[in-house]
N, C-alpha and C positions, 0 to 999 in steps of 0.2 A: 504493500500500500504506500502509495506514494506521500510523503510528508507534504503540509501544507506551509507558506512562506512563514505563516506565525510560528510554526514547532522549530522551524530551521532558524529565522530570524527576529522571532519575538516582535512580530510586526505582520499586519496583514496584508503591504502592500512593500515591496523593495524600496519604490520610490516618497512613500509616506514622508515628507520634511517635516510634521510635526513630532513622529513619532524617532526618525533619526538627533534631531536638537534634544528630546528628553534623554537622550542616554550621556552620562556624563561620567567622569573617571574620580571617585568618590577615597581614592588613594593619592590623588597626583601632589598631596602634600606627605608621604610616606615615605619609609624608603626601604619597606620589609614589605612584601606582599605574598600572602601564602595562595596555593594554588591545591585544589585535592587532585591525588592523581591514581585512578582508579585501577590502572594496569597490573599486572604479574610482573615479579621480576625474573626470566628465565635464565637456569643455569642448561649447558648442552652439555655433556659427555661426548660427545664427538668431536676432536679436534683434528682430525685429517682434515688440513688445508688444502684451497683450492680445488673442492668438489663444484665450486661455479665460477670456474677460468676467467671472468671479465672482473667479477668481484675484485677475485684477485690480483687480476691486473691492477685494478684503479687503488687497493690496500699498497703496493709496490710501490706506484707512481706518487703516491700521499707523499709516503714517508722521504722523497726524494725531492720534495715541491716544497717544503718547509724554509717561513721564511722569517726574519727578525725584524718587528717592528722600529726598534731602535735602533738596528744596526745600519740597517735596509732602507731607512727613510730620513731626510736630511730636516730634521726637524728644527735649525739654524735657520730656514727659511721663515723672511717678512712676510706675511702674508696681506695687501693690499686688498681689503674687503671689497672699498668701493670699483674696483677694476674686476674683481670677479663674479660679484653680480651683476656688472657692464654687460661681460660677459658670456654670463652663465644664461641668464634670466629665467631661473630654473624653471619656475610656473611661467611661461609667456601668455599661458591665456591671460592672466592677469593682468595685461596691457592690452591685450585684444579683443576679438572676439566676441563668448558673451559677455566679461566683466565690464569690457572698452564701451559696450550696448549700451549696458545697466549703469559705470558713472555717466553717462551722456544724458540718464532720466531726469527730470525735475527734483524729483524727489532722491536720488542718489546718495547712499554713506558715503559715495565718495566727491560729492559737489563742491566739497572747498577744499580738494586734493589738491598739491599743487607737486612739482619736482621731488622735493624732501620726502612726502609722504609715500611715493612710488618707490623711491632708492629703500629706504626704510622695509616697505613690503617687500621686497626683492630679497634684502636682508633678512628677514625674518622669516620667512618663508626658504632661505637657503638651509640657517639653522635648523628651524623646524623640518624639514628634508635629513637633515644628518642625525640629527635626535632619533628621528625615526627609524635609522639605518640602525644607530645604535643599539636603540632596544627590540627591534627586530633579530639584533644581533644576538643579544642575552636570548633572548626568545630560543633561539637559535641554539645555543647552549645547550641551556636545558635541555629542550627536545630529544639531541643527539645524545647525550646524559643518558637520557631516560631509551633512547634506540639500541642502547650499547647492554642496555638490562633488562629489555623485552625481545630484541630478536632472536630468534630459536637457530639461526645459523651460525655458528663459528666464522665465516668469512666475512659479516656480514658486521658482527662485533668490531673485528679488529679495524676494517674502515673504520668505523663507527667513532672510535675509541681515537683516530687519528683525527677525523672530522671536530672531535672537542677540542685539543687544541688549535685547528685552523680557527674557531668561535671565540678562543679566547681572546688572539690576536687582531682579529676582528673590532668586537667590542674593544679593546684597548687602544687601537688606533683612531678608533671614530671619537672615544671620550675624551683621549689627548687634543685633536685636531679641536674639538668642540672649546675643549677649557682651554686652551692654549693659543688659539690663532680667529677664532669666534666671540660672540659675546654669548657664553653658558650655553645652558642649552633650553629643552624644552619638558615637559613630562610627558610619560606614553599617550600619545591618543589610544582616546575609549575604543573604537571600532578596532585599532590591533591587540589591543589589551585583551578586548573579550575573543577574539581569535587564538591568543596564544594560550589564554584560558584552556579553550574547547582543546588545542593541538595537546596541551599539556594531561588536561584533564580523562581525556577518553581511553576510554580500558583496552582497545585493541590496538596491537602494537604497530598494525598496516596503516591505522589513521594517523598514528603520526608523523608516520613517512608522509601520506598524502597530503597533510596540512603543511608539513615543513618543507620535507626535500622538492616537493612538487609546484606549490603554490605558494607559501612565502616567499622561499630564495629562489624560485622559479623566476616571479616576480622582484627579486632583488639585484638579480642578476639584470635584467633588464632598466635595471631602473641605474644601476652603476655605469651599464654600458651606456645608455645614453648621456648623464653627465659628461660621464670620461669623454665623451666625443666634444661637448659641449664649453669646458675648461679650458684651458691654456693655466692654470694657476699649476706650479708646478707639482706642490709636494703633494695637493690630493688630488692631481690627476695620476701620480704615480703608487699613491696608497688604494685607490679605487683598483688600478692596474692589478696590484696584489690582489687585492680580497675576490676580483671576479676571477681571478686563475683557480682560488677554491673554489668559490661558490658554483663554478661550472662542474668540478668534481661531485659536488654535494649535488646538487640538481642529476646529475648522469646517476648516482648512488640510487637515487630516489626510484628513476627509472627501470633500471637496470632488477632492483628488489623486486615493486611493484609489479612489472611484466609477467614476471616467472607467480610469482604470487597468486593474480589475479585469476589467470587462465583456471583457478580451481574453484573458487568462490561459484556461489548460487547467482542467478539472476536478481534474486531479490538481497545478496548481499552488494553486489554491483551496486544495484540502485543506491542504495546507503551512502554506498563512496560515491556516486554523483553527485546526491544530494546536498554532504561534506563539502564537497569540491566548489558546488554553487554556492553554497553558504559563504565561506570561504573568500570566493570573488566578490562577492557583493558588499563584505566588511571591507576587502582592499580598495574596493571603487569611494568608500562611504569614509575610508582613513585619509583619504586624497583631495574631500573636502575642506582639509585643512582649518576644522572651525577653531583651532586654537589661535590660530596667528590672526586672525580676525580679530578675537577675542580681543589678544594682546594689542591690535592697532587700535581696541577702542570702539570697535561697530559692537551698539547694544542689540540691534537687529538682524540677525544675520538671513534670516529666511528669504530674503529678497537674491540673496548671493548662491545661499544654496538653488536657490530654483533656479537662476538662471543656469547652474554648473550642470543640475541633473540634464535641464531640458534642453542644454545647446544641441547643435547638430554635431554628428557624429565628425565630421572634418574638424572641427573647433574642438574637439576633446584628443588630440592624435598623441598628445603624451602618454592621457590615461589608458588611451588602447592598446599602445605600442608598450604597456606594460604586461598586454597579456602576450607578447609575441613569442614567448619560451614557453606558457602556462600550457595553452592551446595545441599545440602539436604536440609536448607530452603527455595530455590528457587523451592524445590521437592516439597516439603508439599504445598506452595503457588500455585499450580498451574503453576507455571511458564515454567517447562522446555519444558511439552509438549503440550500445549495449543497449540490449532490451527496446522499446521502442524511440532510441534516439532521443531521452531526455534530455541529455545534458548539452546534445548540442543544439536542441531549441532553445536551450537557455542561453546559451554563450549567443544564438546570435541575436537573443532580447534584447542582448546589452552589446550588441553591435562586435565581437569580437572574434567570429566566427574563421572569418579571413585570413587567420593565421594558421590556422590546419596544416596547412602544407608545407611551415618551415620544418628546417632540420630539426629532430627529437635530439635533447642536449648527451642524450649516451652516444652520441656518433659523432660530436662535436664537439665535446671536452678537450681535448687535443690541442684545439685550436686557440684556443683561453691560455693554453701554458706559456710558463715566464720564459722566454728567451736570454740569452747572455747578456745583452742589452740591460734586459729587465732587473740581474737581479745584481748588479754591482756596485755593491756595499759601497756607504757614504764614509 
């Protein structure tokens, strides 16, 4: 039986903006947050390595891809805020499109913007973007933590177990970058909060590959690659460089488990992991609304903002789609989109992202992410 949007999203419609603004992050003044986490922790007796060759390859390749965040990265560099949100402009709808629309109305939060206020959003919205990465990062952590004590394969751990380290490095580099060359940071948004939640919280060990290796860092990975493209600032376009050399491993991990996995499941266990899966995307779409940094500029209203983001056209949101371009083709390869009657990919193309299908699935494409000689020579 198919779940309805309320059981998945605690809302009866995805697009609800009254019922999105009432969710709020009731911790964001904390700095301990517990999470229940309903899983088994599996021990294997079987430790003959390499009974699933690719595994194993990508366990080999880990341990060889390791990299120092202090040693590796030249963190002596000034970093010149106002020049790289020049250049970054990381939300560019933000100057365009619907937002460009909506300050142009009479009644606009943004009617007595002027220069300042825009450079400022740019800024704020940069941080708020690496905050993000951040605790997406711990997010990230945990999860694989928790993948290293619920997978039932031996090959599967020992990635696993190397993937925590890559997490740690991670989050350490984004919090340096944050406190060090930023002004602070920001706290979790509510929509990944209650994401890492559910990824953390769910008792089957396949979900949380599905939430993590698939759909978060799916989506992280594409969200790095596009900065990285988008920067000239040197030292975090060279730290983003590092973290997406993992986070492609992690994302192939994901695939690579889930495939072999899946193929055994019920149809109605399938379904479950679509359902997951949409949930899922619809918090990533909902974390991108960015109501914090709103918040922080001062708009007491934000629902005028949000609606224009939900309802722009699909050309005017090309950031927020071009974050499902890793998501989508390995929910292809997985089985996912059209399993049973092709739910999930009536849902992807709800939300317009369907189009991405046919990119390479990231276990064939890891490869291509690794650090070159170039890349890794220590400052």
């Amino acid at each position: 039986m198919t779940a309805t949007d309320y059981e998945m999203l605690g809302r009866n419609d995805a697009n609800d903006i009254e019922q999105i603004l009432m969710m709020t992050n009731t911790e964001k003044e904390e700095t301990i947050s517990r999470v229940k986490n309903e899983a088994d922790s599996i021990f294997t007796w079987d430790y003959e390595k390499g009974k699933r060759p690719r595994l194993e390859k990508l366990y080999e390749k880990s341990k060889h891809s390791m990299w120092d965040g202090q040693k590796d990265l030249d963190w002596s560099i000034d970093v010149d805020l106002d020049k790289v949100v020049a250049d970054i402009s990381v939300v560019s709808e933000v100057q365009n499109g619907p937002i460009t629309r909506l300050a142009e109305s009479p009644n606009s939060p943004f009617k007595n913007w002027g220069d300042e206020e825009w450079t400022q959003l740019n800024k704020e919205s940069l941080n708020w973007q690496l905050s993000q990465f951040m605790h997406g990062e711990q997010g990230a952590l945990i999860a694989t933590a928790k993948i290293v004590e619920t997978v039932p394969w031996i090959d599967a751990k020992y990635y696993a177990s190397t993937q925590v380290m890559d997490e740690a490095r991670h989050v350490e580099v984004f919090a340096q970058y944050l406190d060090t060359k930023l002004e602070g940071n920001y706290p979790v948004n509510v929509h990944l909060k209650h994401l890492l939640d559910d990824i953390i919280n769910h008792g089957e060990w396949d979900m949380t590959y599905l939430g993590m290796q698939i759909m978060v860092e799916g989506l992280a990975l594409a969200a790095f690659g596009y900065l990285h493209m988008m920067t000239s600032e040197p030292l975090l376009k060279k730290l983003l460089r590092y973290v997406m050399s993992d986070e492609a491993r992690h994302v192939a991990f994901g695939v690579l488990t889930l495939e072999e996995y899946y193929q055994h499941l019920t149809l109605a266990e399938i379904r479950e992991r679509q359902e997951f899966a949409f949930e899922a995307a619809v918090r990533m779409r909902d974390r991108f609304l960015q109501q914090e940094v709103w918040d922080r500029m001062g708009i007491t209203d934000l629902r005028p903002i949000i609606e224009v983001q939900l309802n722009a056209a699909p050309e005017e949101k090309e950031f927020q789609r071009l974050l499902f371009s890793k998501i989508v083709p390995n929910c292809r390869k997985l089985g996912l989109l059209d399993a049973g009657d092709g739910w999930l990919r009536t849902k992807f193309e709800e939300i317009n992202v369907i189009e991405f299908e046919h990119l390479e699935a990231t276990d064939t494409e890891f490869d291509n992410f690794a650090l070159g000689e170039d890349d890794v020579t220590s400052v």
